[in-house]
VOBA-1610 file (N, C-alpha, C; in pm, whole numbers, padded with zeros to 5 digits, always signed):
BEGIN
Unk-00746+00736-01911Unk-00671+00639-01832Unk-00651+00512-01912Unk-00488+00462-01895Unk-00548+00376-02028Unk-00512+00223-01922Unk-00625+00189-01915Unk-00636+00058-01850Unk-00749-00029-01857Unk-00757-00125-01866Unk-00840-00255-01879Unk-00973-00254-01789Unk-00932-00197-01691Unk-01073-00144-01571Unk-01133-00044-01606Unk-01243-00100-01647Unk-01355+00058-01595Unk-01401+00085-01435Unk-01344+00221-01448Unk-01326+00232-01271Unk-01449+00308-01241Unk-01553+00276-01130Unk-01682+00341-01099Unk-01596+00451-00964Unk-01690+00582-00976Unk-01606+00700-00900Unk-01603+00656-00756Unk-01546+00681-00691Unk-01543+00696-00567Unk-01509+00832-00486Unk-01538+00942-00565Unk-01486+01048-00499Unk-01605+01105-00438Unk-01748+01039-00454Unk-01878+01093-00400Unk-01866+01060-00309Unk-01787+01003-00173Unk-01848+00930-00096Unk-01703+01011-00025Unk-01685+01119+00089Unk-01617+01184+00178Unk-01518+01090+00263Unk-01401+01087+00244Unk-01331+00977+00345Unk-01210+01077+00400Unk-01208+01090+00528Unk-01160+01140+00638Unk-01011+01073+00650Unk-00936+01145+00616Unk-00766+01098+00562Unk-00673+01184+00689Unk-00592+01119+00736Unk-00508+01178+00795Unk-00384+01226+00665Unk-00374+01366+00676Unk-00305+01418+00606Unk-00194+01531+00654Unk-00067+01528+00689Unk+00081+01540+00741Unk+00073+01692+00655Unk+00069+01799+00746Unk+00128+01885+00632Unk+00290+01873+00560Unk+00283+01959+00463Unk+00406+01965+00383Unk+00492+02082+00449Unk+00651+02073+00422Unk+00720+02125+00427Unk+00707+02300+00407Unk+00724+02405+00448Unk+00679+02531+00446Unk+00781+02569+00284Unk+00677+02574+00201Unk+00756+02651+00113Unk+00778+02580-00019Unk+00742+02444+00019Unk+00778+02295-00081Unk+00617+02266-00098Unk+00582+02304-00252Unk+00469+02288-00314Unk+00445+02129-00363Unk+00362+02060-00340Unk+00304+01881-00375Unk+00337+01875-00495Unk+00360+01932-00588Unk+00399+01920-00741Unk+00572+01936-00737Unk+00608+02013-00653Unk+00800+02001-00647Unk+00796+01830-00618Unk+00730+01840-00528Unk+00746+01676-00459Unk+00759+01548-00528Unk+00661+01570-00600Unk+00670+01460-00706Unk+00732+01483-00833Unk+00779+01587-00905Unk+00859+01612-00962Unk+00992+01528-00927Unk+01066+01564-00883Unk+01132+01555-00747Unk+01176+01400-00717Unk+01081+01352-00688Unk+01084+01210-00691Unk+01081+01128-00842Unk+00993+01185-00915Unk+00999+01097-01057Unk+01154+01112-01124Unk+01239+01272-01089Unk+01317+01264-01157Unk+01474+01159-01054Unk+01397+01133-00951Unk+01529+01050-00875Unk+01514+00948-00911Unk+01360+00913-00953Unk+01373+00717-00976Unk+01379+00720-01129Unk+01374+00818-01223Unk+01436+00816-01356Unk+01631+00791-01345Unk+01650+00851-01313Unk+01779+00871-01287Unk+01846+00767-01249Unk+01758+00710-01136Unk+01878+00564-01095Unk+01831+00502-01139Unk+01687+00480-01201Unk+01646+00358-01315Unk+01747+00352-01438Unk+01762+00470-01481Unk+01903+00481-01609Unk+01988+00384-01582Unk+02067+00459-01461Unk+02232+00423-01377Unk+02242+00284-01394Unk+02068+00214-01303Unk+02068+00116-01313Unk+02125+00038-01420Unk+02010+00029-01522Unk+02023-00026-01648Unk+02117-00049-01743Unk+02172+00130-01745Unk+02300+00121-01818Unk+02423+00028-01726Unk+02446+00040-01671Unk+02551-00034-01564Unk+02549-00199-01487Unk+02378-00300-01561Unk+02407-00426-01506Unk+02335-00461-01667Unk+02354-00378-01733Unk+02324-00472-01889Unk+02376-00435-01989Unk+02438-00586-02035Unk+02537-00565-02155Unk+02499-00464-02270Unk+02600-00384-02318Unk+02599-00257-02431Unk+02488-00165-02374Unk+02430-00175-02219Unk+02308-00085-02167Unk+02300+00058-02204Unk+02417+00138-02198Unk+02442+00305-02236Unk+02398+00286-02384Unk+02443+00204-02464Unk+02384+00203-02615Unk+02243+00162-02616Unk+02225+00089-02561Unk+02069+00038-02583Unk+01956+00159-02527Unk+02024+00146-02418Unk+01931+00336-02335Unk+01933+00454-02483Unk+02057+00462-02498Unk+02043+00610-02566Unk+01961+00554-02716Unk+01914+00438-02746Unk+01881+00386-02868Unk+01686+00398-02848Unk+01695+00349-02715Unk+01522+00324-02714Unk+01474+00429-02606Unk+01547+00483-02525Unk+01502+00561-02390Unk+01412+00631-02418Unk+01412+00704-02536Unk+01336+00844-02552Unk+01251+00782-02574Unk+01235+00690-02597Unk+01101+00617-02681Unk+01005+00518-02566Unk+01080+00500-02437Unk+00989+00412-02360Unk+00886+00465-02300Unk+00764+00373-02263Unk+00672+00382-02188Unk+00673+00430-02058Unk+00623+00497-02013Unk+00604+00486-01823Unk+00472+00432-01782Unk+00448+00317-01708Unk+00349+00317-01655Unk+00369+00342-01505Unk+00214+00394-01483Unk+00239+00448-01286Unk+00117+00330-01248Unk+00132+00278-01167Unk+00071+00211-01060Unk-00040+00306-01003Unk-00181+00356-00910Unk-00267+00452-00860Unk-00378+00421-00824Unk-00414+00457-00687Unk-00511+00424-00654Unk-00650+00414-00699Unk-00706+00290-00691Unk-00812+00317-00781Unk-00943+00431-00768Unk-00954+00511-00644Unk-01051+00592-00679Unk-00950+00721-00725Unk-00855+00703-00801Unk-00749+00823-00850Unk-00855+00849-00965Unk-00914+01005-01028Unk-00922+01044-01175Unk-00875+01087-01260Unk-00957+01173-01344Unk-00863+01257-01407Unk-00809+01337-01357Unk-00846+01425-01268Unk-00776+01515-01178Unk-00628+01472-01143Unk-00628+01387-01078Unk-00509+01328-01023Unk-00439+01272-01127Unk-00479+01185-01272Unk-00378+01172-01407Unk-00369+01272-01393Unk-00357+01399-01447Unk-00340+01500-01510Unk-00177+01569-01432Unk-00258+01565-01275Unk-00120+01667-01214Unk+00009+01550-01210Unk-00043+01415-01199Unk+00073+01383-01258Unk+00149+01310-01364Unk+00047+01361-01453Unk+00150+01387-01640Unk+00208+01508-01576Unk+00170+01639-01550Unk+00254+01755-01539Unk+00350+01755-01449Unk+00338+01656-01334Unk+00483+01584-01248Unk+00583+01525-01357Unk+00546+01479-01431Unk+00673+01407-01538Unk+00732+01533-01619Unk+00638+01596-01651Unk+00701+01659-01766Unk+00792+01785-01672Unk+00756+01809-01575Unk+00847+01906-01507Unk+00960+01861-01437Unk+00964+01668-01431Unk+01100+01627-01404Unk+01181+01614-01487Unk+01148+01622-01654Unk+01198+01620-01724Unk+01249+01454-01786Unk+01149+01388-01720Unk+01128+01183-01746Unk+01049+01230-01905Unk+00955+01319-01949Unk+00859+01370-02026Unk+00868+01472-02069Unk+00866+01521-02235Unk+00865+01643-02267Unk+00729+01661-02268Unk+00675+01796-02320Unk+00588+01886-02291Unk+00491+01773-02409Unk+00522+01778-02494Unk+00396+01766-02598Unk+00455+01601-02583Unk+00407+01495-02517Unk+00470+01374-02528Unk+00352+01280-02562Unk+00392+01246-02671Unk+00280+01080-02725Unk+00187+01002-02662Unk+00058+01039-02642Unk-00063+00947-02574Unk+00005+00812-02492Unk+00056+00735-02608Unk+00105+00615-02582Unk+00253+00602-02468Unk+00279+00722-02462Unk+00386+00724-02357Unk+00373+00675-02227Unk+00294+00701-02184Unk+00195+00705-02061Unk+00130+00636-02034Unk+00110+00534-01969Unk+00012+00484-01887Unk-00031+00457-01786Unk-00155+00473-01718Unk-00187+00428-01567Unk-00261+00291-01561Unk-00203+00244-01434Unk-00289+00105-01404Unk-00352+00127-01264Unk-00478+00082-01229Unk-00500+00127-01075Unk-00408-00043-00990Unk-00377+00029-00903Unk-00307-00073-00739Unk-00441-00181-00758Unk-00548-00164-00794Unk-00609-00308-00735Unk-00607-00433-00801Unk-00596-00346-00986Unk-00584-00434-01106Unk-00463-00490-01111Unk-00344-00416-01134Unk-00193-00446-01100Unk-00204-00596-00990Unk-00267-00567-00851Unk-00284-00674-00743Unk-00336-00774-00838Unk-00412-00770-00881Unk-00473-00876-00945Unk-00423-00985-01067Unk-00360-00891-01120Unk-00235-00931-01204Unk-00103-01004-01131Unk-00068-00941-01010Unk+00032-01035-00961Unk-00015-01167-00933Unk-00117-01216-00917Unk-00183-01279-00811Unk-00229-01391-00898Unk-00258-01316-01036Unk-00235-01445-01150Unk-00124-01525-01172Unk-00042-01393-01189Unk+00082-01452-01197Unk+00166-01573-01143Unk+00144-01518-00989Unk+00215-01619-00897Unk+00107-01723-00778Unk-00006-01717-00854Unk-00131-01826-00814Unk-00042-01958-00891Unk-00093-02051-00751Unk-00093-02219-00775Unk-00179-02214-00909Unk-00290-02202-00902Unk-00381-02214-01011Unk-00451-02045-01122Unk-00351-02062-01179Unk-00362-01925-01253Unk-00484-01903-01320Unk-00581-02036-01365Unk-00692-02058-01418Unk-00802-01988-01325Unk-00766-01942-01225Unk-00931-01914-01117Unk-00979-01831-01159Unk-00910-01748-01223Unk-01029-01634-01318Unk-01095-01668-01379Unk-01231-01649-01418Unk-01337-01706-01510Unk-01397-01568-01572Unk-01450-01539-01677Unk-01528-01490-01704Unk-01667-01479-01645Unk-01683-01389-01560Unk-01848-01425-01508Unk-01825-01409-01365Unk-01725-01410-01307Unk-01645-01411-01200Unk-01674-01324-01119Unk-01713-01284-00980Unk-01711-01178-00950Unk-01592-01144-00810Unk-01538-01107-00738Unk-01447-01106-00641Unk-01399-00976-00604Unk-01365-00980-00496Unk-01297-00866-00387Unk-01135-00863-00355Unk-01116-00789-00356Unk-00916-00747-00312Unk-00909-00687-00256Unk-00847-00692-00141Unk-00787-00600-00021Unk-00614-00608-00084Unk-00598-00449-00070Unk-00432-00411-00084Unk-00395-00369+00040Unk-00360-00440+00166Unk-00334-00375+00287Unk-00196-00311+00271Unk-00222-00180+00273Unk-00030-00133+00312Unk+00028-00062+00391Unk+00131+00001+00438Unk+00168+00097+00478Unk+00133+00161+00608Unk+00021+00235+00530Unk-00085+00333+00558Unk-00210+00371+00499Unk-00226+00322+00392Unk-00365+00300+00386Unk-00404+00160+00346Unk-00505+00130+00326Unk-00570-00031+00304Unk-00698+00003+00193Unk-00661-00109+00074Unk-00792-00013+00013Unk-00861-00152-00076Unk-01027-00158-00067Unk-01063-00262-00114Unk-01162-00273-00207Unk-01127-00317-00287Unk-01186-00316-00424Unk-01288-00451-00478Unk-01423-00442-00532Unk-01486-00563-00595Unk-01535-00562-00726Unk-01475-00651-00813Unk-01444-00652-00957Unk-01551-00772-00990Unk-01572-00711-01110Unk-01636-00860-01177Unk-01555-00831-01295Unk-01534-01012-01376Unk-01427-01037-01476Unk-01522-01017-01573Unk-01521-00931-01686Unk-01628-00971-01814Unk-01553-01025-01897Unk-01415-00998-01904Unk-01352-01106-01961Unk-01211-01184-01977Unk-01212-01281-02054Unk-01075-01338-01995Unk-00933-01324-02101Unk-01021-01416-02237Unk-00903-01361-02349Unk-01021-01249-02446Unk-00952-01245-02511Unk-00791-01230-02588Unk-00717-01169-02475Unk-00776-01080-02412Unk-00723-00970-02241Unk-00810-00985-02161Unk-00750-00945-02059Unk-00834-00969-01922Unk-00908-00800-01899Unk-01008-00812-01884Unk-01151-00686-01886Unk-01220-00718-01749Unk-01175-00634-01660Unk-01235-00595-01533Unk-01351-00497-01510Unk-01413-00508-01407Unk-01497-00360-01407Unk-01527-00375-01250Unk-01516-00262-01203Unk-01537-00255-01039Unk-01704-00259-01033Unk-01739-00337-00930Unk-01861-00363-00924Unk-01926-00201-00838Unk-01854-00150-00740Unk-01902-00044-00702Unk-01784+00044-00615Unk-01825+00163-00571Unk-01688+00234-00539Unk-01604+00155-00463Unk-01478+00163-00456Unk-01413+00061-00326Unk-01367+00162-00249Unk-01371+00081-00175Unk-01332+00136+00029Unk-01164+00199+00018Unk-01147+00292+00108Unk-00988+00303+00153Unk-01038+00401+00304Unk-00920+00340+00366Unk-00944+00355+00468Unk-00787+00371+00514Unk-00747+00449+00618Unk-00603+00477+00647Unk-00583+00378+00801Unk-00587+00226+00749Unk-00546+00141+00843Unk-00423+00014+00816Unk-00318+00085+00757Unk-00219+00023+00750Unk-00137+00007+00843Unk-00021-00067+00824Unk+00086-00145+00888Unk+00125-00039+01012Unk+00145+00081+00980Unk+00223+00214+01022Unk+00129+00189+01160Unk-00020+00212+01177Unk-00109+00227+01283Unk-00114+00129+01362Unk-00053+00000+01325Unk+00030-00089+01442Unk+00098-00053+01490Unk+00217-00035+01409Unk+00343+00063+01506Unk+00333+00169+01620Unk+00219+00239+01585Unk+00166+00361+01671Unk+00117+00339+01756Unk-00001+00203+01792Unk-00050+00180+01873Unk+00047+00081+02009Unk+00151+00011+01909Unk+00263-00077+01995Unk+00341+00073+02062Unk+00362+00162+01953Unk+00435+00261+02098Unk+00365+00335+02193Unk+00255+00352+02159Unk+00106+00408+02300Unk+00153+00338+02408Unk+00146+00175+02339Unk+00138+00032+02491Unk+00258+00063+02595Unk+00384+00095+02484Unk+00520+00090+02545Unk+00479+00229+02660Unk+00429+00341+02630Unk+00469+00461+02681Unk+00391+00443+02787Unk+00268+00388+02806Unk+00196+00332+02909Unk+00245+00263+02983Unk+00328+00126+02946Unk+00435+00022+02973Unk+00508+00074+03058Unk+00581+00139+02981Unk+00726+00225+03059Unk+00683+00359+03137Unk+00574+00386+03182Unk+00566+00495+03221Unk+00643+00585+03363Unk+00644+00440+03445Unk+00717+00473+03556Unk+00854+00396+03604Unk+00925+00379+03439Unk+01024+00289+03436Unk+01164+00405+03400Unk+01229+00401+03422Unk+01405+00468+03376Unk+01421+00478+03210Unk+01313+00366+03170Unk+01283+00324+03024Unk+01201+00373+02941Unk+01135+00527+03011Unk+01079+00544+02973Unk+01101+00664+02871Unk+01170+00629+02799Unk+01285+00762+02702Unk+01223+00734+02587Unk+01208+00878+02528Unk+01202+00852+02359Unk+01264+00777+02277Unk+01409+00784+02249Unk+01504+00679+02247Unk+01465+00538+02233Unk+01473+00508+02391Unk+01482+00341+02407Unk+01338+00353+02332Unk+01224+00409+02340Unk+01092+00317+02261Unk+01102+00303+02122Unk+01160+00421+02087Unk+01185+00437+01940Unk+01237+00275+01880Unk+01365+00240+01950Unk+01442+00139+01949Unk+01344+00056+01953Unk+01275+00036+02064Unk+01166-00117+02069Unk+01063-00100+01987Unk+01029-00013+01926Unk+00914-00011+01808Unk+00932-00050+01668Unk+01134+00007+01678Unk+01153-00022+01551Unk+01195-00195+01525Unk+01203-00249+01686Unk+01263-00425+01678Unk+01125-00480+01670Unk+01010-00427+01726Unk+00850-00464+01664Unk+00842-00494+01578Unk+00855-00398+01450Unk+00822-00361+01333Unk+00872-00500+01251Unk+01039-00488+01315Unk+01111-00581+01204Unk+01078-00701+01250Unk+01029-00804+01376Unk+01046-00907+01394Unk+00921-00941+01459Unk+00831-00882+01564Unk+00758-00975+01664Unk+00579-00901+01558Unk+00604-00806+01495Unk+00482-00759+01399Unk+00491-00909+01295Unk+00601-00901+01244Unk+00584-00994+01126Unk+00570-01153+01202Unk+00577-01180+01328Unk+00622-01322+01340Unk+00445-01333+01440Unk+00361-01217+01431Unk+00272-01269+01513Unk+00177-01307+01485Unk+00120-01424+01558Unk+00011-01491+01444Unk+00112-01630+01479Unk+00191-01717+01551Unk+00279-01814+01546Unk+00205-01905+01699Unk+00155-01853+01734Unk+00103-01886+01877Unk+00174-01857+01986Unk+00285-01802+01978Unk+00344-01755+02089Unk+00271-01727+02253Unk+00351-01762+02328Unk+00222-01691+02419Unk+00294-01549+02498Unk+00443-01530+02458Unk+00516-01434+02443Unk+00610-01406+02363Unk+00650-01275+02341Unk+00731-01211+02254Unk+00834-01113+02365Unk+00955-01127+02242Unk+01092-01018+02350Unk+01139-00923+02192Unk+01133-00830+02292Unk+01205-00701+02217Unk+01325-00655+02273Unk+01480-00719+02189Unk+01555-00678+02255Unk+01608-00490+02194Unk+01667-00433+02273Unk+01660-00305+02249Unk+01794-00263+02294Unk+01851-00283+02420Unk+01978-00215+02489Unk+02040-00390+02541Unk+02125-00316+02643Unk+02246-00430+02694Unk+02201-00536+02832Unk+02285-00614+02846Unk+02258-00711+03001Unk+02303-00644+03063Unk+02306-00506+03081Unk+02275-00370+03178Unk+02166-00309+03213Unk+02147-00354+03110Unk+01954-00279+03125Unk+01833-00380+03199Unk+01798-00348+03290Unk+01690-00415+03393Unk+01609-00351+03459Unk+01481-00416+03460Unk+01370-00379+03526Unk+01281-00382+03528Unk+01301-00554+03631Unk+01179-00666+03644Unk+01040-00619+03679Unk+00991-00480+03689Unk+00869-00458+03701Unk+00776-00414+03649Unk+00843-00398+03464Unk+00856-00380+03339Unk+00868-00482+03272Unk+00891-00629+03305Unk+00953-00723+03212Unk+01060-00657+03154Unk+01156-00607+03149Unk+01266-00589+03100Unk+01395-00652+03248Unk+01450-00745+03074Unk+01606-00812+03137Unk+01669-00846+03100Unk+01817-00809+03082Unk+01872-00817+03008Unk+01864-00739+02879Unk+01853-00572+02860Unk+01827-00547+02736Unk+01727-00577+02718Unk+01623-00679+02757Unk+01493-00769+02660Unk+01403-00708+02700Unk+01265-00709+02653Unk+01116-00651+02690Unk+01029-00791+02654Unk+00980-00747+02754Unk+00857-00930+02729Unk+00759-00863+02711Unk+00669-00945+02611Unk+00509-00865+02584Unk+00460-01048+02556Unk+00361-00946+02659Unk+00274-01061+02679Unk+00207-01125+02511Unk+00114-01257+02491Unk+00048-01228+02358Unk-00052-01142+02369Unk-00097-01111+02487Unk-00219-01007+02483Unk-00201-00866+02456Unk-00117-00827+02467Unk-00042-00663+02451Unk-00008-00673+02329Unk+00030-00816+02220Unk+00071-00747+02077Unk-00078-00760+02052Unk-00153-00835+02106Unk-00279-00817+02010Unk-00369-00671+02024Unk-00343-00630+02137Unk-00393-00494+02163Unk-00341-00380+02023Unk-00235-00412+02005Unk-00142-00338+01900Unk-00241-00368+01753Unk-00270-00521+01763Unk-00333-00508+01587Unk-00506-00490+01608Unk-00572-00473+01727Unk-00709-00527+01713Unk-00751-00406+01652Unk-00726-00279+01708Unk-00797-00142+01637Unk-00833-00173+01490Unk-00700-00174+01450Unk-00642-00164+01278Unk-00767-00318+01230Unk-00726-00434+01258Unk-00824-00528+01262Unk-00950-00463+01202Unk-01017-00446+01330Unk-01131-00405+01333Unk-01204-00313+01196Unk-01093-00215+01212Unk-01174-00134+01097Unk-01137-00168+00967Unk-01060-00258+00945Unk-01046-00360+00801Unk-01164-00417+00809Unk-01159-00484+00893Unk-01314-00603+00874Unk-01447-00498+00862Unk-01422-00388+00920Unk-01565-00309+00891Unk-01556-00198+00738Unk-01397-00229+00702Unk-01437-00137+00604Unk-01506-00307+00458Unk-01435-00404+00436Unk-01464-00514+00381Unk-01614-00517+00382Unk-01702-00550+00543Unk-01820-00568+00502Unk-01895-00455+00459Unk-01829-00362+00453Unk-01917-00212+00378Unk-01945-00293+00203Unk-01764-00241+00195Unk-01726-00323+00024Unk-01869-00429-00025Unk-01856-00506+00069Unk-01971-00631+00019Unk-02081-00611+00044Unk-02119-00551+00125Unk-02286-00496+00114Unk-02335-00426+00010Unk-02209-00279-00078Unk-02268-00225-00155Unk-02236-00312-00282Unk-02192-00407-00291Unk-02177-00456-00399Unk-02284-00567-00397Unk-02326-00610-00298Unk-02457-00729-00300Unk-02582-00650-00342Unk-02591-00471-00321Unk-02680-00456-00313Unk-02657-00419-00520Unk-02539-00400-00585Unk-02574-00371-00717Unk-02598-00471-00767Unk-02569-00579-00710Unk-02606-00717-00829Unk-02724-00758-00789Unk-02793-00685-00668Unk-02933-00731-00630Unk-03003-00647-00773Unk-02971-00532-00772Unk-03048-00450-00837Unk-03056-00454-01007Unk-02951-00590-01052Unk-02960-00659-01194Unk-02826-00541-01287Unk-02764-00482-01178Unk-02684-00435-01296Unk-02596-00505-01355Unk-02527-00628-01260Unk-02489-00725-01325Unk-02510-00845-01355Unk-02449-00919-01433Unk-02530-01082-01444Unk-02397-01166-01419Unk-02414-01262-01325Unk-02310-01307-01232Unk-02313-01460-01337Unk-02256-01539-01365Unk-02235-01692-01421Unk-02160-01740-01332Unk-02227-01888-01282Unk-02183-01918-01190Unk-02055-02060-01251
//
């Protein structure tokens, strides 16, 4: 793996994943095949087409560029491996392709790197340093605790102990806001697949991201000033949610962030109890 972190395993420790089967017939390696060769492709299109002499410059250096992949940090070799053989079967990679072609960075280091980047004070890294990162996303949330051993000439990370992931992302808001609705609407005209779909997806885009403002209500508009039914809060098209009903939506997800975090920091208090590392304050 060629990256700046030395990554401690995390595959000893069993984590209970909600996992979607696949398509009948469509093998996890078509898949990503599949995908590497669509974002090769319009990465080209791209390039060649918003930069000057781009088709010359592509066909001059292309064969020759790097890929780096972004990956979770308890990813190993196992997981490099099947996907070098995802590239080379999209054809982004020939078969026998140059060490240096390739590289992986894990999602927590990458985080960490942005964060230099676009920090007020880019200096907060120290050598001696020790600290925690939560990557909340999606669908999963995964948290990592690093100590810096060093700063220049490069920055040299090392995970202090396995990090947490846990499948409590953004998505398991959404799921729990449409539970509320179907409960909500249960004995309403409103109570259609459809219309919730609609109000989960005006959640998602506006009263998820805006909550946390103090509101002491939120409206989800969804249909027309046809649609009514004041015993629902719905009027006008609109849905009123109380602030207590969006918070019902984030407390689950909440919760098991904050319990997967103080895991993170317990096992990591307990390795620097035990002198494997030496902390400078």
């Amino acid at each position: 793996m060629k990256s700046q972190t030395n990554s401690v395993s995390s595959s000893t420790r069993p984590v209970a994943l909600e996992i979607p089967p696949l398509p009948k017939d469509v093998p996890i390696d078509k898949i990503y095949s599949d995908m590497f060769r669509w974002l090769i492709q319009h990465a080209t299109h791209f390039f060649k087409s918003h930069t000057v002499d781009g088709g010359e410059i592509w066909d001059r250096i292309g064969t020759r560029s790097t890929i780096i992949l972004a990956i979770p940090n308890g990813w190993e070799i196992q997981q490099q491996h099947f996907l070098r053989e995802a590239l080379v079967m999209s054809g982004a990679l020939p078969a026998n392709f140059e060490e240096n072609r390739l590289n992986f960075v894990t999602e927590g280091e990458a985080s960490v790197h942005y964060a230099l980047r676009h920090s007020r004070n880019p200096t907060w890294l120290k050598s001696g340093m020790m600290f925690a990162l939560m990557d909340a996303g999606g669908s999963t949330v995964d948290s990592t605790m690093y100590i810096c051993k060093q700063v220049t000439p490069k920055i040299l990370l090392e995970e202090v102990c396995a990090s947490e992931c846990i499948q409590a992302g953004s998505v398991f808001i959404d799921r729990a806001m449409q539970d509320l609705l179907e409960r909500k609407l249960r004995a309403s005209r409103f109570n259609d697949p459809e219309d919730i779909a609609v109000m989960v997806s005006r959640f998602e885009e506006t009263t998820k991201r805006q909550f946390g403002d103090n509101a002491a209500e939120y409206f989800l508009r969804f249909g027309t000033s046809r649609d009514n039914d004041p015993k629902v809060d719905i009027t006008r098209g609109r849905l009123k949610l109380r602030k207590a009903e969006v918070e019902e939506a984030f407390s689950d997800v909440i919760v098991t962030i904050i319990r997967s975090c103080s895991r993170l920091l317990r096992k990591g208090t307990v390795k620097v109890r035990t002198g494997q590392f030496t902390i400078r304050e």
